[in-house]
C-alpha positions in Angstrom: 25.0 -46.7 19.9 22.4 -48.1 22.2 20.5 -46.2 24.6 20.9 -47.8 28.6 17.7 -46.5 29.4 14.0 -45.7 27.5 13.4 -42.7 26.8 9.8 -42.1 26.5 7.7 -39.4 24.3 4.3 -39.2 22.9 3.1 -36.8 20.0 -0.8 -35.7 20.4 -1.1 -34.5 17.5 -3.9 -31.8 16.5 -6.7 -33.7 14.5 -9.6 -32.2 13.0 -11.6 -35.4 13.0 -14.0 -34.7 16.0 -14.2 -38.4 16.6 -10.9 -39.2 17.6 -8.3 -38.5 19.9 -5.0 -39.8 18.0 -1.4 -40.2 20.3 1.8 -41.0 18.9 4.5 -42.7 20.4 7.7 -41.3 19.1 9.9 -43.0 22.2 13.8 -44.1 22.0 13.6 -47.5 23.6 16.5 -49.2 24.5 18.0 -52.3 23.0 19.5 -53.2 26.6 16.1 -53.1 28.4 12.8 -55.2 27.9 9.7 -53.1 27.0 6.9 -54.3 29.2 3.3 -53.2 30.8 2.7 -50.2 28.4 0.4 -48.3 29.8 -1.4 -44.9 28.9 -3.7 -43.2 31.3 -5.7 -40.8 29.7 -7.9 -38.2 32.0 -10.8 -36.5 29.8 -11.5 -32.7 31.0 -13.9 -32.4 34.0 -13.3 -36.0 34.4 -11.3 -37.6 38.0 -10.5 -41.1 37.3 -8.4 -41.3 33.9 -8.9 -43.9 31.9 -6.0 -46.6 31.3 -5.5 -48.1 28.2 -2.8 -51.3 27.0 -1.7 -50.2 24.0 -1.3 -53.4 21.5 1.0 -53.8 18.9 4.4 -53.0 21.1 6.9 -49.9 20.4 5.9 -47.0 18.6 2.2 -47.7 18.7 -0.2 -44.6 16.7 -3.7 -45.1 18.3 -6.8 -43.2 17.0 -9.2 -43.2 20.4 -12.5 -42.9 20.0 -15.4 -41.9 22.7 -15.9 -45.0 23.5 -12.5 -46.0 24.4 -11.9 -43.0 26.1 -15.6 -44.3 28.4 -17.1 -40.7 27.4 -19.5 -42.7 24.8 -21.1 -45.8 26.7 -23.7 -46.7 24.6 -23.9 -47.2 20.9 -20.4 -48.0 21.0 -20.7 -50.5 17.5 -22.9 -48.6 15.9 -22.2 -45.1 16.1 -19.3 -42.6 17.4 -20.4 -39.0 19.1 -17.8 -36.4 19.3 -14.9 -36.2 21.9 -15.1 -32.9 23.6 -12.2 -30.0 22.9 -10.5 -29.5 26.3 -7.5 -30.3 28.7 -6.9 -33.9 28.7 -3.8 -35.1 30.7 -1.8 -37.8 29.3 0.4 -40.4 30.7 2.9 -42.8 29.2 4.6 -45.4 31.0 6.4 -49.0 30.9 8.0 -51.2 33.5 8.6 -49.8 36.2 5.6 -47.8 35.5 6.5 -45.9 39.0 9.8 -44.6 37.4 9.3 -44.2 33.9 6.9 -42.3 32.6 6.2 -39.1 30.9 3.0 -36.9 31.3 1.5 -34.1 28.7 -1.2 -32.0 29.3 -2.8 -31.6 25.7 -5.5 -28.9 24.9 -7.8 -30.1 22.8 -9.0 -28.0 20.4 -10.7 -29.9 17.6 -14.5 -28.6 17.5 -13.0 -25.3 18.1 -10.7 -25.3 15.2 -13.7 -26.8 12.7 -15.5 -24.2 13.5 -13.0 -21.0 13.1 -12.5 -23.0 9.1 -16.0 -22.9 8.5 -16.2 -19.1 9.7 -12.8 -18.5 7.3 -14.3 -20.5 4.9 -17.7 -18.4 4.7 -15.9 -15.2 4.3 -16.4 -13.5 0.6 -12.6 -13.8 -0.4 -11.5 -13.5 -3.6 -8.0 -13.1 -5.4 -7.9 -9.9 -4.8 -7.7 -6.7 -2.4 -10.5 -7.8 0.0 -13.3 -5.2 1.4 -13.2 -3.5 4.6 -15.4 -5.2 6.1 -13.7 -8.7 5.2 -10.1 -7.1 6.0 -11.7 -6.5 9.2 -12.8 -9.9 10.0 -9.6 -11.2 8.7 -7.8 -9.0 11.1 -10.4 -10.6 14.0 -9.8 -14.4 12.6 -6.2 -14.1 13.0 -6.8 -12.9 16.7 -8.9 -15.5 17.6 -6.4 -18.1 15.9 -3.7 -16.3 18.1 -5.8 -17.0 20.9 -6.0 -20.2 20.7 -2.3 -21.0 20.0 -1.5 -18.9 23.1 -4.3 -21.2 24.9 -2.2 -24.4 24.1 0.7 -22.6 24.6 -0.2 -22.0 28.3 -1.7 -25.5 29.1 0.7 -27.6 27.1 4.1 -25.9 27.6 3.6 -23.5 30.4 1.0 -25.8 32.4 -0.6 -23.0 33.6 -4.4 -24.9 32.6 -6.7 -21.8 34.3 -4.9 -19.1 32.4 -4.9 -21.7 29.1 -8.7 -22.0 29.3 -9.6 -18.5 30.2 -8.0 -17.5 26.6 -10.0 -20.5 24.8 -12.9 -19.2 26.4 -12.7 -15.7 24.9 -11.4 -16.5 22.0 -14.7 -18.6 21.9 -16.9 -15.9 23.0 -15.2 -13.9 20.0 -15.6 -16.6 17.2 -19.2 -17.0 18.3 -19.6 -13.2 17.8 -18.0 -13.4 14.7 -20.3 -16.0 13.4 -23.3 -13.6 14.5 -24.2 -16.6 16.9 -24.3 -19.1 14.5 -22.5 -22.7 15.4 -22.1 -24.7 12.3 -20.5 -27.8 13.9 -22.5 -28.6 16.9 -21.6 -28.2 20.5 -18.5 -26.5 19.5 -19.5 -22.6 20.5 
């Protein structure tokens, strides 16, 4: 059964590579239509112009973006890659005509913050067995934080309520950074 229309979709999926920015596209084109002018616009947080990309390689491209494709990196672009910052980055998809069919996502990015709540876990004195209070109770403070942050994306990238998303990131933030006794381990990510 053929489809009589696209049906565009994009997957961004949650990377821990700070470095890249990867986006999937999982669409249903159809075998009726021509697939032309792909575009993706891609707006960084804090950021008003977004920036439009031609992805090559047709359907169901997977891109791995990098600073300086994304324009937030302009020097040093061969030689070296800086980090691409955790935040709200809106997403657009579209093909001819790009006025009519398109999707857009709002994806929280949460890749520096996500590093950093591992290396916290992954600093904890945990052994197989029953852990000490004082772990238990930074266990108990991890999984907070981690809920936190899954409500955060929740509330940008389903609810698109992008204040409310960030003022959760923030303090769950604040709280990580506690936890860590003030101590970033990945920088620029607390």
């Amino acid at each position: 059964m053929s489809l009589s229309a696209h049906q565009l979709f994009l997957d961004v999926p949650d990377t821990y590579n700070p470095k890249i920015l990867r986006i999937v596209d999982t669409s249903q084109y159809s075998d009726l239509l021509p697939v032309t002018d792909e575009t993706i616009e891609v707006l960084p947080p804090g950021f008003n112009t977004a920036v439009v990309i031609y992805p090559s390689g047709g359907e169901n491209f997977n891109l791995a973006l990098s600073a300086c494709d994304l324009l937030l990196q302009t020097q040093n672009c061969g030689t070296s890659s800086e980090n691409i910052p955790d935040g709200i980055y809106v997403i657009k998809y579209s093909v001819n005509p790009n006025t009519k069919v398109f999707v857009e996502y709002n994806h929280l990015r949460v890749t520096q913050m996500m590093n950093s709540y591992y290396q916290v876990l992954a600093n904890l004195e945990i052994a197989a067995c029953e852990p000490s209070a004082e772990v238990k109770d930074s266990l108990n403070e991890l999984h907070f934080i981690k809920s936190l942050i899954d409500a955060a994306k929740a509330k940008v990238e389903y609810c698109h309520e992008n204040k409310e998303g960030m003022d959760l990131l923030k303090y769950a933030q604040a709280r990580l950074l506690k936890l860590n006794d003030g101590k970033c381990s990945i920088s620029g990510c607390c």
